[in-house]
C-alpha positions in Angstrom: 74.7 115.7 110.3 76.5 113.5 112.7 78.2 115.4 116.0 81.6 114.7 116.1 82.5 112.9 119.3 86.0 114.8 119.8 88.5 116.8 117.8 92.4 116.0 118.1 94.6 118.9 117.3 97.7 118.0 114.9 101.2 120.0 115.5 103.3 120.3 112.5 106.9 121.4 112.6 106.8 124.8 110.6 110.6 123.9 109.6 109.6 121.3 107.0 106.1 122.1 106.5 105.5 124.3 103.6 105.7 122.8 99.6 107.8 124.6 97.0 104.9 126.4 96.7 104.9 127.6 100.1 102.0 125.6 100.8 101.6 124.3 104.4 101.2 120.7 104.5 98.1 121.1 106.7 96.4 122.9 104.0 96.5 120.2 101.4 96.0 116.8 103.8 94.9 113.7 101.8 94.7 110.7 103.6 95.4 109.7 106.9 96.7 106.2 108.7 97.4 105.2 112.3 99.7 102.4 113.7 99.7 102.9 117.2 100.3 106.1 118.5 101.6 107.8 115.1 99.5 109.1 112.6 100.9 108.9 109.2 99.7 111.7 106.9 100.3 112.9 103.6 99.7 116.3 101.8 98.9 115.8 97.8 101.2 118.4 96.7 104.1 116.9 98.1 106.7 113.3 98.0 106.7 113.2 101.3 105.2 111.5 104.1 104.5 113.2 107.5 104.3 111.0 111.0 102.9 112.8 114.4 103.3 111.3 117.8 100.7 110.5 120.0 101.6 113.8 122.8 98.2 113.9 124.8 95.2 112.6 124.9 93.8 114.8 121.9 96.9 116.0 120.2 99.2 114.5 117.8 102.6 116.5 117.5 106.3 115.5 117.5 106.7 115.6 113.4 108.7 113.6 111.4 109.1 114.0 107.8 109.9 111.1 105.1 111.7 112.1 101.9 109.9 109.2 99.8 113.0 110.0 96.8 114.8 108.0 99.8 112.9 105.0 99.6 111.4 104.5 96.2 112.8 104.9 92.7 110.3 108.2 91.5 110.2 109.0 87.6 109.9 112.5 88.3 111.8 113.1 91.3 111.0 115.5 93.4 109.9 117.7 90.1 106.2 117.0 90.8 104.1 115.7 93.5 103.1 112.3 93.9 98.9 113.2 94.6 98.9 110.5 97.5 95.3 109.9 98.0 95.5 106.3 99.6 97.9 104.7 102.6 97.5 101.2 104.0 98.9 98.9 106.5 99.5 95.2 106.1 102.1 92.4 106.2 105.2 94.8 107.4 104.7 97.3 104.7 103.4 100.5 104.7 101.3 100.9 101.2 100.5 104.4 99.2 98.8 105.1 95.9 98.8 108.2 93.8 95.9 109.6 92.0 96.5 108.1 88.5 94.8 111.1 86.6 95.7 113.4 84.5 95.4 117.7 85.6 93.6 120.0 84.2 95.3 123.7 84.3 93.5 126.7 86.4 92.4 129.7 85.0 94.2 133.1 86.5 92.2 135.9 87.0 95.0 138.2 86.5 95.9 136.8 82.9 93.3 138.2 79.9 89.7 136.1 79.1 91.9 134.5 76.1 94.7 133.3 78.2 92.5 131.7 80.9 90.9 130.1 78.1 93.7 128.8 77.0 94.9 127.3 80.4 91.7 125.8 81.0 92.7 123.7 77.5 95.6 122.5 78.6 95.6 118.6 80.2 99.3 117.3 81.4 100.2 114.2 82.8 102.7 113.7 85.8 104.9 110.7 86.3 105.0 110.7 89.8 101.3 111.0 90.1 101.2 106.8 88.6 102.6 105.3 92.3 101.7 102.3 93.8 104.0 101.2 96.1 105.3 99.8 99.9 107.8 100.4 102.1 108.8 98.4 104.9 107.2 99.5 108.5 108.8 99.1 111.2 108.4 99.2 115.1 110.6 99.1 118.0 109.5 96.8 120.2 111.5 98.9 123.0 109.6 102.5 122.4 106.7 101.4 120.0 107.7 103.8 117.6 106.9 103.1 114.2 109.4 104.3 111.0 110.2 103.5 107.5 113.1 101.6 106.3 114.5 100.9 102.6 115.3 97.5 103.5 115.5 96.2 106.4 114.9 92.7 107.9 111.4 91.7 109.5 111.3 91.7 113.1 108.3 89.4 113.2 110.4 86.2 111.0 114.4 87.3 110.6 114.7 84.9 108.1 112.7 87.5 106.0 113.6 90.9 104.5 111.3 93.3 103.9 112.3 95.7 100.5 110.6 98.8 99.6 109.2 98.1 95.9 106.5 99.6 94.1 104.4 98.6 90.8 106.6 98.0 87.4 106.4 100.7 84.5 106.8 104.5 84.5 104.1 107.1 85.0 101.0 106.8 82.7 102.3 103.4 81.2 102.8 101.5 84.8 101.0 98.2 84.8 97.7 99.2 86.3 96.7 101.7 83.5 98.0 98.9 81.0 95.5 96.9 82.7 92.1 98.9 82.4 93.0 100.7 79.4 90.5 98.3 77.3 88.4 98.2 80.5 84.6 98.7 79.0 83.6 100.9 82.2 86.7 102.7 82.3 88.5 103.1 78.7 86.7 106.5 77.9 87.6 108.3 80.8 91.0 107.8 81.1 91.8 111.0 78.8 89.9 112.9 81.3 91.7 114.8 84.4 90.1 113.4 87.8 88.5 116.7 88.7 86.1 116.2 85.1 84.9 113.0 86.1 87.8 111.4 85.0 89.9 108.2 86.0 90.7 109.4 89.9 92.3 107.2 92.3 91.3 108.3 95.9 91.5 105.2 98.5 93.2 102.3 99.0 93.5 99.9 102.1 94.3 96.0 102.1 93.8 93.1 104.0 95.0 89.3 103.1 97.1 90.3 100.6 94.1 91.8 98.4 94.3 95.6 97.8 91.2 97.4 97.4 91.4 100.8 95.4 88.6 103.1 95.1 88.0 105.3 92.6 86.8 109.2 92.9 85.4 109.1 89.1 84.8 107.9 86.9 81.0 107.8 88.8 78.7 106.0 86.2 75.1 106.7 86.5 75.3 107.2 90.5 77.8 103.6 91.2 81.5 104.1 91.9 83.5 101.8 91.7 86.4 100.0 93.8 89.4 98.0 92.3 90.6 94.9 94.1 94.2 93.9 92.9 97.2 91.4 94.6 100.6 92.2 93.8 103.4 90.2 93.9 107.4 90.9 93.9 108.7 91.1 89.7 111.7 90.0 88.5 113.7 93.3 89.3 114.1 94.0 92.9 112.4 97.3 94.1 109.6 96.4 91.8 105.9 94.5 91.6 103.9 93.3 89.2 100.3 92.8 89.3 99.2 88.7 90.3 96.8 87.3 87.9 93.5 85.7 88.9 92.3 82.5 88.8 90.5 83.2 85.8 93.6 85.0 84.3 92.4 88.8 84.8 94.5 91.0 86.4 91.7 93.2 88.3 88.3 92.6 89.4 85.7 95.8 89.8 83.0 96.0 92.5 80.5 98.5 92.0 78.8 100.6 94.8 75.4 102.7 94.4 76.6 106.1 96.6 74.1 108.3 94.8 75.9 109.8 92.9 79.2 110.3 95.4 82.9 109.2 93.9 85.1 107.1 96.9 87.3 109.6 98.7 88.9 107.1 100.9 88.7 103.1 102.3 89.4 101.6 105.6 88.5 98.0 106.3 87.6 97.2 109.6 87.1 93.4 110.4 84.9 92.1 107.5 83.3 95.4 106.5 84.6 98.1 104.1 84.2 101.6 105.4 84.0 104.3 102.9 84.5 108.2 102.9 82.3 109.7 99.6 82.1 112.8 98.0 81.4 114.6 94.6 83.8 113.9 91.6 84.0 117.2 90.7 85.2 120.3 92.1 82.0 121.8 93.9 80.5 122.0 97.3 78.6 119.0 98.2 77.4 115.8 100.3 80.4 114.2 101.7 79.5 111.2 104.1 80.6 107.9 105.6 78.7 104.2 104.6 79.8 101.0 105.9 79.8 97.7 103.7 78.6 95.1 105.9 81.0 91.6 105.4 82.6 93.4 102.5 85.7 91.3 102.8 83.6 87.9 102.9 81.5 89.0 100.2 84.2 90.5 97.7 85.9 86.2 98.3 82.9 85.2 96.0 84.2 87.2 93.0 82.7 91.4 91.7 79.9 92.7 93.3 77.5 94.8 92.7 76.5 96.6 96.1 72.3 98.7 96.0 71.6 101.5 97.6 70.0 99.3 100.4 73.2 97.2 100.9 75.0 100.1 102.0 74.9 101.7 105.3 74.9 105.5 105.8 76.6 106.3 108.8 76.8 110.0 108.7 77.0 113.2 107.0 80.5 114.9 107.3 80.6 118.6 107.3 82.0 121.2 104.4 82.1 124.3 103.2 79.6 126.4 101.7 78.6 130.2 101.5 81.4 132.1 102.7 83.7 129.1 102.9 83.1 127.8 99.9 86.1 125.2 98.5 86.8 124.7 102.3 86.8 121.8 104.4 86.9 118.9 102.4 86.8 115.7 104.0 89.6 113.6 102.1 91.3 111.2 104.6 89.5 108.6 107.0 91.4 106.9 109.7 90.4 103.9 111.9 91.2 106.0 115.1 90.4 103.5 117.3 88.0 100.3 118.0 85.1 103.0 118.6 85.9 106.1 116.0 87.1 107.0 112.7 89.1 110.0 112.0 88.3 112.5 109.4 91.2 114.9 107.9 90.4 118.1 105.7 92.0 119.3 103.1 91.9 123.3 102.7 90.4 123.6 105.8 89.1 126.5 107.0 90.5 129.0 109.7 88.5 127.7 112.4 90.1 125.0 112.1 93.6 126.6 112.3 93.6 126.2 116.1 97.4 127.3 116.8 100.4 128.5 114.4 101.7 125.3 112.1 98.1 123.1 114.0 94.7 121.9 112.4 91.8 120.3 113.8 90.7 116.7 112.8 87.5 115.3 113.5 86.5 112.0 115.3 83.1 110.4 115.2 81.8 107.6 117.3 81.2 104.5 115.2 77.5 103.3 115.7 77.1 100.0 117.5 
């Protein structure tokens, strides 16, 4: 187990911080992006977004809170929660991705043996949950503050306007699951919630116009698996479609030997691909960080299949276990800086609850 090299302490404002639920966002974070000095965070039970400023030199406070219902055209609403799993930066746009899978109901102790049974049964599928999507990102070039606009013109080329837009069809029928639902790796467990082992979206980051998703489960014989998509603007405005190949397919899938581990997030640094991994199913277990060496060079010459060998393991992230088991789980990785990565928990555990409405994050040295 890697030392962390520092901890940054992240201030939320208690005023718009719990879920209908009464869930505090810092209990459910899911990914986590910086641009500058804001970090960009989102809890998965939640439409929102949350932003926190830069306010010292290990704490992040100042919080802003993004209605997404504001930006992009949501089937649900704000009925159910998106399951953001994935944020990216790139061309003017800030990008997000929900889970894709289906949920699987919870037992309750308090109901009878026959009624938890029944629960456990019980599979439903969320609308909102099917997102993939950008809005424009924008930065004052006066304050450096970063924010999210519907549409708004780009700073960078005026003759341009950037427009928030996200992937064409509703919920479970958007064009992605169109895509793979013949997909021979993938076909069978797309009736099967995420937490089972089943289709689970749980990174996404981009660079040159190729989006890279990776996928929690399904985990096939030890390799998980990354999508790389492009997506292009569709006929209707506020919507994309997804840009066909040269050879005509409307995906490609590279496969990566993590022993076993599902993707939990991506961040692409330079040419290689870094990668937070964990179990697929709901248990305590090995979460760590491997680096893809001149992933983005290597994914140019078409699908990869990435050994055991070809992957670097960086480090071991911590978790829960024992008396804090279902705690601290590692689910968002940042590029914090040129020299560390940022690691985000969700249900973390009360040592990590440094101050009322505050959590701890974890930064690691990247090796040389």
């Amino acid at each position: 187990m890697k030392e962390t090299s520092a901890t940054v302490h992240l201030h939320f404002d208690s005023t718009h911080s719990f879920t209908a639920t009464g869930k505090h966002v810092r209990d459910g974070l899911s990914t986590v992006l910086r641009t500058g000095d804001y970090l960009w965070l989102s809890c998965d039970e939640q439409t929102t977004l949350e932003r926190l400023k830069k306010t010292g030199e290990n704490t992040f406070g100042e919080h802003v809170h993004f209605d997404l219902t504001q930006y992009l055209d949501l089937p649900d609403g704000t009925n159910s929660e998106i399951d953001i799993e994935g944020m990216g930066a790139s061309g003017g746009y800030l990008w997000l991705v929900g889970s894709h899978s289906l949920k699987r109901k919870k037992p309750r102790k308090e109901e009878s043996v026959q009624k938890q049974m029944k629960r456990l049964a019980k599979v439903q599928s969320e609308a909102n949950r099917y997102l993939l999507a950008r809005i424009p990102l924008v930065q004052d070039v006066t304050t450096g503050e970063y924010t999210l606009c519907k549409e708004c013109t780009d700073l960078k080329d005026p003759s341009k306007t950037l427009r928030a837009a996200q992937l064409i069809g509703a919920g479970a029928e958007n064009q992605l699951m169109q895509a793979i639902q013949d997909d021979p790796h993938l076909k069978d467990f797309l009736p099967i919630p995420g937490k089972d082992n089943g289709f689970d979206i749980e990174g996404l980051d981009i660079q040159d116009h190729r989006i890279f998703v990776g996928l929690r489960g399904p985990v096939l014989r030890g390799w998980a698996m990354v999508l790389e998509l492009q997506l292009e603007d569709a006929g209707e405005e506020g919507y994309l479609q997804l840009k066909a190949n040269a050879d005509g397919t409307l995906y490609k899938k590279h496969f990566l030997h993590l022993v076993g581990k599902g993707i939990r997030e991506l961040r692409i640094k330079n040419e290689d691909l870094y990668i937070l991994a964990g179990p697929t199913m709901d248990l305590d277990g090995t979460i760590a960080v491997y680096r893809w060496p001149k992933a983005m060079a290597q994914t140019l010459e078409g699908e990869q299949m990435v050994h055991r060998k070809e992957l670097e393991h960086l480090f071991d992230v911590p978790h829960g276990s024992g008396p804090t088991s279902g705690q601290d789980k590692a689910e968002g990785l940042g590029i914090y800086d040129d020299e560390h990565l940022l690691v985000v928990y969700d249900s973390p555990t009360h040592a990590r609850k440094v101050e009322e409405d505050a959590v701890a994050a974890d930064v690691y040295r990247l090796p040389s």
